[in-house]
MMTF fields as JSON, N, C-alpha, C and O atoms, coordinates in Angstrom:
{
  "mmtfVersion": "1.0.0",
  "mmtfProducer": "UNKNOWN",
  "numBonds": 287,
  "numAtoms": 288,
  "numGroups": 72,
  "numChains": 1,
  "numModels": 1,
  "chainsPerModel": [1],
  "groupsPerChain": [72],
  "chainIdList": ["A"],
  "bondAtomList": [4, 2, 8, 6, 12, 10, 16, 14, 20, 18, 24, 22, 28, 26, 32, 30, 36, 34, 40, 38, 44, 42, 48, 46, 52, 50, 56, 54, 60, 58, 64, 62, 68, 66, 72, 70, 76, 74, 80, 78, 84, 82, 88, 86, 92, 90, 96, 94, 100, 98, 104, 102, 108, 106, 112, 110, 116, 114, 120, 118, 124, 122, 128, 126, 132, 130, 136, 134, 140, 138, 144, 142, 148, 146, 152, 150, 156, 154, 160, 158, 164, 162, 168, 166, 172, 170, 176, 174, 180, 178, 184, 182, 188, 186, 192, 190, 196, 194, 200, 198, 204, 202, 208, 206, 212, 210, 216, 214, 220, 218, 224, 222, 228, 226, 232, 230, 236, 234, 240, 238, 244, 242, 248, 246, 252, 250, 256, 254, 260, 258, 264, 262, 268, 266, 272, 270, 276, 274, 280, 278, 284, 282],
  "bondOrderList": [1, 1, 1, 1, 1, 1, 1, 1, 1, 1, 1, 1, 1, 1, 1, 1, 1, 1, 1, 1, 1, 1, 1, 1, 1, 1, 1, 1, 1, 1, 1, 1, 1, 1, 1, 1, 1, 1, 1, 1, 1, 1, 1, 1, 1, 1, 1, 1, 1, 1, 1, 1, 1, 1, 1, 1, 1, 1, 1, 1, 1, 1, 1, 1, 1, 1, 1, 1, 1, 1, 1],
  "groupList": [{"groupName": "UNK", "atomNameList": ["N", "CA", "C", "O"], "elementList": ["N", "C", "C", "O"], "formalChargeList": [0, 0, 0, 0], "bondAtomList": [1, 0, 2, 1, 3, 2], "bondOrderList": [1, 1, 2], "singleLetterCode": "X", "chemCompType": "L-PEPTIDE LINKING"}],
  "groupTypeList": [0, 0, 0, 0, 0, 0, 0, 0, 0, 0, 0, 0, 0, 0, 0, 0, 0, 0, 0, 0, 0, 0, 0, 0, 0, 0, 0, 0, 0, 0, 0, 0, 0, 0, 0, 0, 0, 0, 0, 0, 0, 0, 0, 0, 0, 0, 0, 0, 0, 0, 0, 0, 0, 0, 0, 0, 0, 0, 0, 0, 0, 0, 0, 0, 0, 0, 0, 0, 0, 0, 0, 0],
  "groupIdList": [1, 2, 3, 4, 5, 6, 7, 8, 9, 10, 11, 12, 13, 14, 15, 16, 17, 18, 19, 20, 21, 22, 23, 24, 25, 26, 27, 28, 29, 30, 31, 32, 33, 34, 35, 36, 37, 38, 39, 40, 41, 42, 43, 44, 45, 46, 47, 48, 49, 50, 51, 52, 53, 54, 55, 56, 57, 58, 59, 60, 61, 62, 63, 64, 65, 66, 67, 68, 69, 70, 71, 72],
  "secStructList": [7, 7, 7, 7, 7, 7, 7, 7, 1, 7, 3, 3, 3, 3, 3, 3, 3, 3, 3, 7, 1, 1, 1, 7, 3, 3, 3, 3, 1, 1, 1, 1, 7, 7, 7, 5, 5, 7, 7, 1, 7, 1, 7, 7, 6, 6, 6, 7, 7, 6, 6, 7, 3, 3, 3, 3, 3, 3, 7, 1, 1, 6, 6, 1, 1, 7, 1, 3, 3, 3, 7, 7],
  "xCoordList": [7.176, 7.832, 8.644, 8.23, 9.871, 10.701, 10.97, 11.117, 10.93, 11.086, 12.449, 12.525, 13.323, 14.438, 13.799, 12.88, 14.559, 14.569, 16.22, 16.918, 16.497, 17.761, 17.82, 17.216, 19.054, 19.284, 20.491, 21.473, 20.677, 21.917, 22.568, 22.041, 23.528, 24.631, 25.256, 24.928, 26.126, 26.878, 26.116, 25.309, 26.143, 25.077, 26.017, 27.106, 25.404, 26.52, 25.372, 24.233, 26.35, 25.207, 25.383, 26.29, 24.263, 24.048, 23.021, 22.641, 22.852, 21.901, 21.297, 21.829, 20.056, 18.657, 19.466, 19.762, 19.741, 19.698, 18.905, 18.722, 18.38, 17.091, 16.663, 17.422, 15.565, 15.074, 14.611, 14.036, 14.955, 15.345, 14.088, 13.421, 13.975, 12.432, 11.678, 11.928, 10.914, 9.966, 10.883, 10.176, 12.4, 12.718, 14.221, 15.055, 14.485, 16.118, 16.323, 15.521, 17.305, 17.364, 18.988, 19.762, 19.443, 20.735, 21.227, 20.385, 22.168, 22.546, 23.795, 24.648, 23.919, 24.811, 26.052, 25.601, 27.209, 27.685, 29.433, 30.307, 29.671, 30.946, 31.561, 32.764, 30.449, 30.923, 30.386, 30.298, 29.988, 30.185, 28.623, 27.997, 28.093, 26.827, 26.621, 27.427, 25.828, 25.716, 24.482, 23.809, 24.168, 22.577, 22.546, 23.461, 20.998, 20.614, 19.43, 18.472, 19.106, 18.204, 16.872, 16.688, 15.692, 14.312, 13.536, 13.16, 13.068, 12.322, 10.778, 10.015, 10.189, 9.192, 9.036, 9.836, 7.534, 7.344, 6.72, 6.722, 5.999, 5.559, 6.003, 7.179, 5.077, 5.649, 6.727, 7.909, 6.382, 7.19, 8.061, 9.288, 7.195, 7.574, 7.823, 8.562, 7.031, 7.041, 8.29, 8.591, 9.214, 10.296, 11.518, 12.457, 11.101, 12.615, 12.969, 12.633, 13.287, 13.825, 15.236, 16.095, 15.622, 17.334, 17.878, 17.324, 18.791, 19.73, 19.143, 19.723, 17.675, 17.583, 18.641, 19.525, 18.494, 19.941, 19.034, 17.819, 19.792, 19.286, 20.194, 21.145, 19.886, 20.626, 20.478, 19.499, 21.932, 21.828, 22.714, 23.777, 22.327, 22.48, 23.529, 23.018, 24.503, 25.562, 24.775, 23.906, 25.054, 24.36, 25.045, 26.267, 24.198, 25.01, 25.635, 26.701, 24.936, 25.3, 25.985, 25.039, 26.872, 27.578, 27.029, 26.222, 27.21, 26.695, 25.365, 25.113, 24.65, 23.364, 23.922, 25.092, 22.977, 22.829, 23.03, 23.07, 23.131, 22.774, 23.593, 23.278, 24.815, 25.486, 24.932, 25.77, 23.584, 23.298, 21.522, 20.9, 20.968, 19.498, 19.563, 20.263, 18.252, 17.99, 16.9, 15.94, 16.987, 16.107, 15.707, 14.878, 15.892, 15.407, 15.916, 15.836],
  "yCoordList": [9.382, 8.45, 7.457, 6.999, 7.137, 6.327, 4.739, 4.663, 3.73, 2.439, 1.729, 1.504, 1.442, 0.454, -1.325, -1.726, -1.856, -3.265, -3.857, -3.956, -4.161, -5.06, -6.249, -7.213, -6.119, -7.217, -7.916, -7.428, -9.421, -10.048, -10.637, -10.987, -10.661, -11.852, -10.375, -9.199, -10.895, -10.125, -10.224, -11.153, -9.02, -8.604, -8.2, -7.688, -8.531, -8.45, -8.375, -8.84, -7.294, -7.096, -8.179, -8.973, -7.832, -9.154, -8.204, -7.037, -9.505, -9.033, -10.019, -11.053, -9.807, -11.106, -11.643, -10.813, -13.209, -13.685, -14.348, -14.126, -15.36, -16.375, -17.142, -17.881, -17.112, -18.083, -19.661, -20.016, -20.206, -22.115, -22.843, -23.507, -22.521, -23.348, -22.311, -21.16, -22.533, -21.77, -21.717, -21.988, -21.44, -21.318, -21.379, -21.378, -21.446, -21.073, -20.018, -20.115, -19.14, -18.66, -18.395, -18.533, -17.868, -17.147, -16.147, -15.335, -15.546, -14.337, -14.155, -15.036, -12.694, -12.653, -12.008, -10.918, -12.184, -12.055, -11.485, -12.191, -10.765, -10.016, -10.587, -10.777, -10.884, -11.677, -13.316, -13.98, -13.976, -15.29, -15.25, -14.272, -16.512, -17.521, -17.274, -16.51, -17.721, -18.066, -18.663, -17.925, -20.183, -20.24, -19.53, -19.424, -19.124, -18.685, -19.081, -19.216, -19.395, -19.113, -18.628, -18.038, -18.434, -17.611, -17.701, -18.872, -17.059, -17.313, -17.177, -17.717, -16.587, -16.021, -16.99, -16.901, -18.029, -18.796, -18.279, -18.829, -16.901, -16.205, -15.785, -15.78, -15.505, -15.562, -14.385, -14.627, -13.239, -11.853, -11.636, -11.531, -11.583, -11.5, -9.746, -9.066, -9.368, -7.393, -6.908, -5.718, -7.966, -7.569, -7.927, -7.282, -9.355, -10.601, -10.131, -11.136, -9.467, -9.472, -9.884, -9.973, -10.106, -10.175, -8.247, -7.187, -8.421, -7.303, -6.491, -5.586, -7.123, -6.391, -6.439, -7.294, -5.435, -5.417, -6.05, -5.871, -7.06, -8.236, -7.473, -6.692, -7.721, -7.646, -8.707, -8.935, -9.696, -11.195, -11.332, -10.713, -12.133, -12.648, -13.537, -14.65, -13.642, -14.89, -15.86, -15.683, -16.938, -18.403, -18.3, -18.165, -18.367, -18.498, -19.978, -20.24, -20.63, -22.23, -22.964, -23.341, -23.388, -24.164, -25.621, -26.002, -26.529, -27.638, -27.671, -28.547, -26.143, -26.163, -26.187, -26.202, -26.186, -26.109, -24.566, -24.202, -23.841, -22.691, -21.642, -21.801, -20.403, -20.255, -18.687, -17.869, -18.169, -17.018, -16.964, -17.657, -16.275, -16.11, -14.676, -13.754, -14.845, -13.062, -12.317, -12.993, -11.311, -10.663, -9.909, -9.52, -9.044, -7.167, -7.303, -6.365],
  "zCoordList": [15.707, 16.602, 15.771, 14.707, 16.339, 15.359, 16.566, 17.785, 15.505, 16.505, 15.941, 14.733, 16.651, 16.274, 16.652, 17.366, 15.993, 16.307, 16.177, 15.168, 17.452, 17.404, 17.12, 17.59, 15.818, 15.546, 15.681, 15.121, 16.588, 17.046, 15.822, 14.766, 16.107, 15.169, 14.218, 14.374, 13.349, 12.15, 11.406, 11.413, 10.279, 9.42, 8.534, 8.793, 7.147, 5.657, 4.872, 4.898, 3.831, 3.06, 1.299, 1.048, 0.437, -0.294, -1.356, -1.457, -2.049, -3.742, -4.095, -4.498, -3.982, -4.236, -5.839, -6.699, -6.013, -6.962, -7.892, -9.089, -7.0, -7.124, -6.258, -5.631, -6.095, -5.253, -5.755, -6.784, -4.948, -5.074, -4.972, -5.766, -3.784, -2.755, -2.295, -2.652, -1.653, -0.537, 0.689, 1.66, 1.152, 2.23, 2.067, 2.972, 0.406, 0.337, -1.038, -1.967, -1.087, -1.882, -1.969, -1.022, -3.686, -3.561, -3.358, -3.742, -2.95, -2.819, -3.4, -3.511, -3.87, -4.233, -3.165, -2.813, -2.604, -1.349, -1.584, -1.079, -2.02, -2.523, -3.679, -3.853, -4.583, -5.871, -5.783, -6.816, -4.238, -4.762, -4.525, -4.116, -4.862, -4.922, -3.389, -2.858, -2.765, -1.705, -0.897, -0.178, -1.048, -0.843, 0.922, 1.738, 1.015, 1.9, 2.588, 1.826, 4.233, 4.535, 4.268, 5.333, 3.536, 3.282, 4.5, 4.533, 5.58, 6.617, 6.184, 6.985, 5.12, 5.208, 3.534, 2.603, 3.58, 2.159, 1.08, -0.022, 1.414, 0.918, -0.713, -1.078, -1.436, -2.95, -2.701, -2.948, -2.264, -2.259, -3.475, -3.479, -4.561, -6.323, -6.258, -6.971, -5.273, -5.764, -5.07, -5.153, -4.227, -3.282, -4.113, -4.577, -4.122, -4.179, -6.019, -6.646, -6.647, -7.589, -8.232, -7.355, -9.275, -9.331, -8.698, -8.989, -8.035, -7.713, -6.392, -5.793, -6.056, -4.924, -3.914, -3.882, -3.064, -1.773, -1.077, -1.157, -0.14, 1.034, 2.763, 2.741, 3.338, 4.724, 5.515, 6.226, 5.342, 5.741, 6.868, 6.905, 7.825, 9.019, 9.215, 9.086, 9.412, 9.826, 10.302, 11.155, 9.758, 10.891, 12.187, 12.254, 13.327, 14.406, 14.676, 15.234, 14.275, 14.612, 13.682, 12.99, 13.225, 12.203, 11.791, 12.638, 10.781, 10.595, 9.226, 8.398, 9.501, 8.728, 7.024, 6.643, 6.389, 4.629, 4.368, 3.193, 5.15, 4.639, 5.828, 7.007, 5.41, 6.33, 6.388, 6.765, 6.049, 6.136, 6.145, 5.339, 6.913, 6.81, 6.562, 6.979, 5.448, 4.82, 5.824, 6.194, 6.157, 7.123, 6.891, 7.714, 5.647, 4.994, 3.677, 2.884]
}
């Protein structure tokens, strides 16, 4: 059995750089920097490496610190 999950907003893809805090990190985003969103505070050391591929979320709302949340 196979399950989808939909996901809203524009989706771009990205490359784990470093992580900042417990809830921001960088990405790397067609060459540039890009801090990001982290939803999850979790250490996730066996995931988040330099160069992993990210699948990041457009902010829907404008104004925030951060114009992308990482989701995969």
């Amino acid at each position: 059995m196979v399950s989808y999950v939909k996901i809203n907003g524009e989706l771009v893809e990205g490359f784990f750089k470093e992580r900042i805090t417990r809830f921001s990190a960088i990405a790397k985003i067609d060459g540039d920097d890009v801090l990001c969103f982290l939803p999850n505070p979790g250490r996730l050391e066996e995931i988040l490496h330099e160069g992993a591929r990210l699948i990041l979320r457009k902010a829907a709302r404008s104004g925030r610190k951060t114009a992308y949340d990482i989701i995969a």
